[in-house]
C-alpha positions as CSV (number, residue, x, y, z in Angstrom):
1,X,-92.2,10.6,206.4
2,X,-89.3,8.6,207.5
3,X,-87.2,8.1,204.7
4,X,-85.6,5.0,206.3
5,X,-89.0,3.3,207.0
6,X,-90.1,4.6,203.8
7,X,-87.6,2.7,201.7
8,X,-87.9,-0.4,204.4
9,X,-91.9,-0.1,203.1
10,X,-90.9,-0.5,199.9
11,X,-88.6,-3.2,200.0
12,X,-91.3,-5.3,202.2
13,X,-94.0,-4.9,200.1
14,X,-92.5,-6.3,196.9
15,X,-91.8,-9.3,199.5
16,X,-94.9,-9.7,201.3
17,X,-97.0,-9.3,198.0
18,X,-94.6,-12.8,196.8
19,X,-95.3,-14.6,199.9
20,X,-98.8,-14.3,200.2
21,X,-99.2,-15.3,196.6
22,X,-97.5,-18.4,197.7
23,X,-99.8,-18.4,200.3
24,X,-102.7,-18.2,198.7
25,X,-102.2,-20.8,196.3
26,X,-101.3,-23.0,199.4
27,X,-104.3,-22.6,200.6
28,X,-106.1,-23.2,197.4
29,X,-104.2,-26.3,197.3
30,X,-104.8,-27.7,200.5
31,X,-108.9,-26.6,199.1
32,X,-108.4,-28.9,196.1
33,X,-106.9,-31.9,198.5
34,X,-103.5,-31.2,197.1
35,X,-100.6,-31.0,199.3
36,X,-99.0,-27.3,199.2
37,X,-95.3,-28.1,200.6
38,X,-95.2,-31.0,198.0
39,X,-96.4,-29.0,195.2
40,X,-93.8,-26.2,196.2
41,X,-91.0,-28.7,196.8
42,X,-91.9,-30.3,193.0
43,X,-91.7,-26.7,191.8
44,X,-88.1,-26.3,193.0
45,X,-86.9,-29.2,192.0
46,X,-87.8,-28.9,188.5
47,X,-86.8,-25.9,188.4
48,X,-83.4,-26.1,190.0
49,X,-82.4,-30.0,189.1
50,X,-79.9,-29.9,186.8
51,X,-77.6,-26.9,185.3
52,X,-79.9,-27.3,182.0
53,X,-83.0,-26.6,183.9
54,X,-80.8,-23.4,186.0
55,X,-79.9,-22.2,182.3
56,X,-83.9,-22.4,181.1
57,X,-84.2,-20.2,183.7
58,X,-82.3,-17.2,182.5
59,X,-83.6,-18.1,179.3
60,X,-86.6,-17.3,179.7
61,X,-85.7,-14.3,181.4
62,X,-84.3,-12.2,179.0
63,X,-87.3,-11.8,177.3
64,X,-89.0,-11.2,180.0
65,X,-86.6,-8.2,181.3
66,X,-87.3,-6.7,177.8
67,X,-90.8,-6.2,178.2
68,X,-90.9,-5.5,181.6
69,X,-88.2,-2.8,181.1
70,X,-90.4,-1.6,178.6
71,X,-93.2,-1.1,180.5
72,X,-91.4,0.8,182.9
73,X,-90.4,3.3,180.9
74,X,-93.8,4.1,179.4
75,X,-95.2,3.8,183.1
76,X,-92.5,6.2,184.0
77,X,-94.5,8.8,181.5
78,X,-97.2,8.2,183.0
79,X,-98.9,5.9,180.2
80,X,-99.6,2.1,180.3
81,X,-98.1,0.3,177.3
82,X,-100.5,-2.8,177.2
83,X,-99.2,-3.2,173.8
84,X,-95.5,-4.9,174.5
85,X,-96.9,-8.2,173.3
86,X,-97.5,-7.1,169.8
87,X,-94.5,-5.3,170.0
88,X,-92.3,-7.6,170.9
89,X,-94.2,-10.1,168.0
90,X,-92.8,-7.7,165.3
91,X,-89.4,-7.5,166.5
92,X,-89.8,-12.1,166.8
93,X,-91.4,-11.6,162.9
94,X,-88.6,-9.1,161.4
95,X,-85.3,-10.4,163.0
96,X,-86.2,-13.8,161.7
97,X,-86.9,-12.7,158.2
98,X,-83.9,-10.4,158.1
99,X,-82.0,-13.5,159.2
100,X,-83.3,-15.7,156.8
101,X,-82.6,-13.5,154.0
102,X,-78.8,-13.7,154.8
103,X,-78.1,-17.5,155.2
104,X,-74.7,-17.0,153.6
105,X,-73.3,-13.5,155.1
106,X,-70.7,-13.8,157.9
107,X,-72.1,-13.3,161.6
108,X,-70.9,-10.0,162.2
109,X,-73.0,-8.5,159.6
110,X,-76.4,-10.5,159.7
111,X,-76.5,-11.0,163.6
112,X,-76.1,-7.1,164.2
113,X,-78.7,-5.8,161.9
114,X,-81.2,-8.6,162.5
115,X,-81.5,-7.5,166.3
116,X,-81.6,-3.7,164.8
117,X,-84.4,-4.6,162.8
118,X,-86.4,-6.2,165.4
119,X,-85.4,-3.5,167.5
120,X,-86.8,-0.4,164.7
121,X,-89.7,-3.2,164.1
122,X,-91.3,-2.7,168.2
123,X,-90.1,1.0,167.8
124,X,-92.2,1.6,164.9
125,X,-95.3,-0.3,166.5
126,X,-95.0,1.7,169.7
127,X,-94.6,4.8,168.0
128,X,-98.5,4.8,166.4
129,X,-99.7,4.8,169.7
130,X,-97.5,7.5,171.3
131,X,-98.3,9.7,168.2
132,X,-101.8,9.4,168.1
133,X,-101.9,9.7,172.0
134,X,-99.4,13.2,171.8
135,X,-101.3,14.8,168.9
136,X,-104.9,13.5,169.2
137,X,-105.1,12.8,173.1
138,X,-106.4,9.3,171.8
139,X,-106.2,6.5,175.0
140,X,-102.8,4.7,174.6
141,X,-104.8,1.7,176.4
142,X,-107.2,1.7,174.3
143,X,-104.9,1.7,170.7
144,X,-102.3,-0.4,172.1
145,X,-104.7,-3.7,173.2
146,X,-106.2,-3.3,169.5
147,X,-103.2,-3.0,168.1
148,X,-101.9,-6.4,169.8
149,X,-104.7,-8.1,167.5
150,X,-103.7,-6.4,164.4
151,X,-100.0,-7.2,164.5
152,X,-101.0,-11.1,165.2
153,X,-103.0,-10.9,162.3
154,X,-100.6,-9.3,160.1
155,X,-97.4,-11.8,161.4
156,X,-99.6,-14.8,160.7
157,X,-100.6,-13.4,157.2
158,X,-96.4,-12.4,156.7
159,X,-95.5,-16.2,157.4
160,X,-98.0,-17.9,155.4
161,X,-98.5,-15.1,152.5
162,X,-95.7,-12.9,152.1
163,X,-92.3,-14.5,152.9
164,X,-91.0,-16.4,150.3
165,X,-91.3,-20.5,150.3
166,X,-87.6,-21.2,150.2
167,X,-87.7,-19.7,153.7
168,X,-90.5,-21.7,155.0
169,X,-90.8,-25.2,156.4
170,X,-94.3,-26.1,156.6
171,X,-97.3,-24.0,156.5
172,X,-96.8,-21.3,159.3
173,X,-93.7,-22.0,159.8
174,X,-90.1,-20.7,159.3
175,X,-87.0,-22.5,158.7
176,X,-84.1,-23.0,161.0
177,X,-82.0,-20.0,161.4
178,X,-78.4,-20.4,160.9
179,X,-75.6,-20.4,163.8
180,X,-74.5,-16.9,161.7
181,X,-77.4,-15.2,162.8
182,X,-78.7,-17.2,166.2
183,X,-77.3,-15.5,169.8
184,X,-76.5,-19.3,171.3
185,X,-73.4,-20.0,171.2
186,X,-71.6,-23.5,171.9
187,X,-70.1,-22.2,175.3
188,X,-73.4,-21.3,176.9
189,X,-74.8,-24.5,175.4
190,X,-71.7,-26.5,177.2
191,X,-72.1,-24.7,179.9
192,X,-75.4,-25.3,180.6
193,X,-75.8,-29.1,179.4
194,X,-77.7,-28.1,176.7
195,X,-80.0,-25.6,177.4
196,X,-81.0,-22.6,175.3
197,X,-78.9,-20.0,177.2
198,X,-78.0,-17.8,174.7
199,X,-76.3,-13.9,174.7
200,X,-80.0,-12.7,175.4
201,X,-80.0,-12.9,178.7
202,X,-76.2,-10.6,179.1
203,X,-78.0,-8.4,176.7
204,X,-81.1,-7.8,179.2
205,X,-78.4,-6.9,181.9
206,X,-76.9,-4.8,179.9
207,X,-80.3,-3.2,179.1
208,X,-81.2,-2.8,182.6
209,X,-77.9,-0.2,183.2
210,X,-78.4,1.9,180.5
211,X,-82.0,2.3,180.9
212,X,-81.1,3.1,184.9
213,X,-78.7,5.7,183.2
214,X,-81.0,6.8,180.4
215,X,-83.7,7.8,183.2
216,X,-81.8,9.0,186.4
217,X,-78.8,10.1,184.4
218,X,-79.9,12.2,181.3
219,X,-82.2,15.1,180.5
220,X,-84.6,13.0,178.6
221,X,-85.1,10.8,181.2
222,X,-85.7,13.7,183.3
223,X,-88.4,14.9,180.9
224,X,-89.8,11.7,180.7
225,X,-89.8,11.1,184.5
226,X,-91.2,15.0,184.7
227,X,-94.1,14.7,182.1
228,X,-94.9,11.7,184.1
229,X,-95.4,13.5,187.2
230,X,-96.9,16.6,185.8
231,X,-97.0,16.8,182.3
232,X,-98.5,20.7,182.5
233,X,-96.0,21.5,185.0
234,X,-93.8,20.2,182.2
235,X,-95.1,22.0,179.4
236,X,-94.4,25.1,181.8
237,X,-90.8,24.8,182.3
238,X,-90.5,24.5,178.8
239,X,-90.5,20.8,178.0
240,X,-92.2,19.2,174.6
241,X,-94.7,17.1,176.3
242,X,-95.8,15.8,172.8
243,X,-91.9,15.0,172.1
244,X,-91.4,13.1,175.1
245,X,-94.9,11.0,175.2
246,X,-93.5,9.9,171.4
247,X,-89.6,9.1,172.8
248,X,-91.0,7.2,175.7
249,X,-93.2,5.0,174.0
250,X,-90.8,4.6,171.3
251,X,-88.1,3.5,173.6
252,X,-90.4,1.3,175.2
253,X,-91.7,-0.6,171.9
254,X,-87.8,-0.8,171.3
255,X,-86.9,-2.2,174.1
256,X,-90.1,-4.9,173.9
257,X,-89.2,-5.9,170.0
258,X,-85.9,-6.9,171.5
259,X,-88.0,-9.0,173.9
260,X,-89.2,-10.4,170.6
261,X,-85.5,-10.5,169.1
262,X,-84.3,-12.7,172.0
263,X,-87.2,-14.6,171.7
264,X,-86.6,-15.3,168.1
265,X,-83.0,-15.9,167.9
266,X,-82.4,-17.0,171.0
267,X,-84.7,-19.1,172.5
268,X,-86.8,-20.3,169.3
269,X,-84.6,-20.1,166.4
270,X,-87.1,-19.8,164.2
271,X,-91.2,-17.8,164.0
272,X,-94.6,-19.8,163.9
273,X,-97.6,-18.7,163.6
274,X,-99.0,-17.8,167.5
275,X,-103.0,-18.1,168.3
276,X,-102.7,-15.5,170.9
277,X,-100.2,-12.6,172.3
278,X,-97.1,-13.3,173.2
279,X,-97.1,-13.9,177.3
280,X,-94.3,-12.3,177.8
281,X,-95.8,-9.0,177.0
282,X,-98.2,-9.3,179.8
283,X,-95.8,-11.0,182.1
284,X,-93.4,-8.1,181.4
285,X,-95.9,-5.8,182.8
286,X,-96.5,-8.2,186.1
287,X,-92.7,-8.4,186.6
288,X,-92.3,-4.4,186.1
289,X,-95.2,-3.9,188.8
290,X,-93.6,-6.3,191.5
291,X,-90.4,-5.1,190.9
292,X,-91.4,-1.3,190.9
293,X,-89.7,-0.4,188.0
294,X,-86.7,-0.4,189.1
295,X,-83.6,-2.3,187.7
296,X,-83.0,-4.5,190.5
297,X,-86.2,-5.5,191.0
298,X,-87.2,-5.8,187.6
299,X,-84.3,-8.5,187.6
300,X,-85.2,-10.8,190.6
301,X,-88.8,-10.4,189.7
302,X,-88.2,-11.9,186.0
303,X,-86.3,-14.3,187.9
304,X,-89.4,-15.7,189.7
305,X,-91.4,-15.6,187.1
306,X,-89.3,-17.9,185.5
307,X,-88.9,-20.1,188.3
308,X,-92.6,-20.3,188.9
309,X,-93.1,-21.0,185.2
310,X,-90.8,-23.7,184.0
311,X,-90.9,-25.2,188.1
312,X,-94.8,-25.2,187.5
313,X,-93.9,-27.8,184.7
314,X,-92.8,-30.9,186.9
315,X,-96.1,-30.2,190.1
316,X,-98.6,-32.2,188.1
317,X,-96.2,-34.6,187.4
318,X,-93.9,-35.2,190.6
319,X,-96.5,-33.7,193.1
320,X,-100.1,-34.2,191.2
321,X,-100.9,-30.6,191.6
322,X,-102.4,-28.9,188.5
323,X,-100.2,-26.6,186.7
324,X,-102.7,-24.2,186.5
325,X,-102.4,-23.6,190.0
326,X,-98.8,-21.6,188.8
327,X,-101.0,-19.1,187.0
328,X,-103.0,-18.8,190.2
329,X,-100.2,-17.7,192.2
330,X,-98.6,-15.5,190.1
331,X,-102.3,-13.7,189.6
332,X,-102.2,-13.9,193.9
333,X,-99.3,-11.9,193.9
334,X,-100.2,-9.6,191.2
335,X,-103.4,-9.1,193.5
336,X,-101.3,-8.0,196.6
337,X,-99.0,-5.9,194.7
338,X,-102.3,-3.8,193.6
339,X,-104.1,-3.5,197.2
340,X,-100.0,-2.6,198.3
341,X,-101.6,0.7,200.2
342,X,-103.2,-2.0,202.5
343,X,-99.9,-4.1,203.2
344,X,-98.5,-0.1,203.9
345,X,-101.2,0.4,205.9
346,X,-100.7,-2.7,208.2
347,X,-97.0,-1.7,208.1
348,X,-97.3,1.4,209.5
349,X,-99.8,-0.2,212.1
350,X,-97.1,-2.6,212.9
351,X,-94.7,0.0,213.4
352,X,-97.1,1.7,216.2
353,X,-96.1,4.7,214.9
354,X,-99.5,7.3,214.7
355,X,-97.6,9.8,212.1
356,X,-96.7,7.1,209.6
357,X,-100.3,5.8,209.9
358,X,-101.5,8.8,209.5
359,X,-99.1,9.9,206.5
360,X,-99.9,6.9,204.7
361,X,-103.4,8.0,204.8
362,X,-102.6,11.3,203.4
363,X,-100.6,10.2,200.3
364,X,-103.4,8.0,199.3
365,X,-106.0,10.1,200.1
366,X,-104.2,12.3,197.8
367,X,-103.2,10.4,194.8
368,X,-105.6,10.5,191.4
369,X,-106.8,7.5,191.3
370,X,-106.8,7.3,187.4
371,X,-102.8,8.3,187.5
372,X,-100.7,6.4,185.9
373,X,-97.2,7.6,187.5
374,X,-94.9,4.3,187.6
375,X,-91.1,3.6,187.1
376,X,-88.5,4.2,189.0
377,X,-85.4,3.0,187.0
């Protein structure tokens, strides 16, 4: 195939899949008797009115790029991780009680090792699945969405049972961390007008070059991107398949308890007790999907998200329009980035090019339909 219309393909699809979604829910709106271009004109304007609705933006983010990041590099092993939301709710319940526990010590001791705690805490939760899926073939799926119920069991039992009450406000609910162990700082906060920015977002960027380096730049992401293509083929050439399924899912439960760290330090400041997994687990996985796992796109795509989120915020109230209707779209475009062989397809058509057609045909015809094969940091 063309590489050149190959790589147009991809960057169109990503693109297309956003603008039928906003399509979609157009439609949907126009259905419902609500007016799509002021519901969309609503969503920008909350979303971009003031340089303390511009820094939400980032802030929500962050967390965001964590999990998606995560996701990736599971996917890029060929395994789904549906587990980053309990993840990244151990790395929110540790850093938070490691930073409690030091109220008095100076910032450069307490900050570092409660992000490294949240970080061993998603590590550790990601690493049960990866063993049991190296040593008993056990489906990571499977363990991972009931292990999401079990860690937001256990958190709400830590809050309200096991920390001590000297670090509690109310029932299910932690104090205050202080400014020694919280990532805002009173430039981004001047900077902003007040948001939440906080160091979370620079440490997701940072996060997104060095996993691009860990997987295109070093033998283990080699492995990982190998045993994710052809884990026998793998085995073959002399790789530890078993090794590497356990190193990519423990990077990627790291990776999502930072999610969790952010979320806790930065954004929040403090845990409570949650009714449900964490969103941005399941976001993250969205965002890594649109974005095919790659850094760039995992960044703009996080960006949208949170544009669609906290813009979704001000339709019912400047434009009338249900915010539900925000979920809706964002499921649209989830939809189109799934049935992307058919926007390929149409593509090709487009091009009036038989051979691409007809490659396109090939590849999917093809592909295992059960494979998993994703990321491309």
């Amino acid at each position: 195939m063309n590489n050149r219309s190959e790589r147009i393909r991809n960057i169109l699809v990503p693109i297309l899949s956003v603008l039928m979604g906003f399509i979609l829910g157009a439609i949907i709106m126009l259905i419902s008797g609500q007016d799509p271009i002021a519901g969309y004109q609503a969503m920008l304007k909350t979303a971009f009115q003031s340089p303390k609705s511009i820094g939400e933006i980032f802030v929500t983010a962050g967390p965001l790029i964590f999990t998606a990041l995560g996701f990736a590099v599971a996917n890029s092993a060929g395994f789904f991780n549906i587990g980053l939301s309990g993840q990244a709710l151990c790395g929110w319940v540790t850093s938070i009680w490691v930073a409690l526990s030091m109220p008095d010590a100076p910032r450069m001791v307490v900050l570092p090792l409660a992000v490294l705690a949240g970080a061993l805490a998603g590590a550790l939760a990601a690493a049960i699945p990866g063993l049991l899926r190296a040593f008993f073939g056990t489906s990571e799926v499977i363990v991972t969405i009931m292990l999401n119920y079990v860690f937001l069991y256990t958190s709400t039992h830590i809050v309200n049972n096991v920390m001590s009450k000297d670090l509690m406000t109310n029932k299910g609910v932690t104090k205050v961390i202080g400014e020694n162990a919280s990532l805002r700082t009173g430039f981004l906060k001047e900077l902003s007008s007040g948001s939440r920015l906080n160091i979370g977002i620079f440490m997701a960027l940072i996060f997104l070059v060095l996993i691009w380096f860990l997987m295109k730049k070093t033998t283990l992401g080699y492995e990982i991107r190998s045993v994710g293509l052809n884990p026998f083929a793998s085995e073959y050439a002399g790789m530890s398949s078993k090794r590497t399924i356990v190193m990519s899912m423990v990077i990627s439960g790291t990776l999502a308890g930072l999610g969790g760290v952010v979320l806790g330090l930065g954004t929040f400041g403090n845990f409570f007790v949650q009714g449900s997994s964490l969103s941005i687990g399941f976001d993250g996985m969205a965002i890594s999907l649109l974005g095919a796992g790659s850094s760039v796109g995992i960044f703009l795509s996080a960006i949208l998200f949170s544009v669609l989120k906290l813009g979704g915020q001000g339709m019912p109230l400047r434009a009338g329009v249900p915010i539900e209707l925000v979920d809706v779209v964002i499921a649209a475009i989830i939809f189109f980035v799934a049935i992307s062989y058919l926007i390929r397809f149409l593509l090709a058509k487009a091009s009036g090019s038989k051979k691409e057609v007809a490659i396109v045909e090939e590849l999917v015809g093809k592909s295992d339909p059960t494979s998993q094969e994703g990321g491309k940091i």
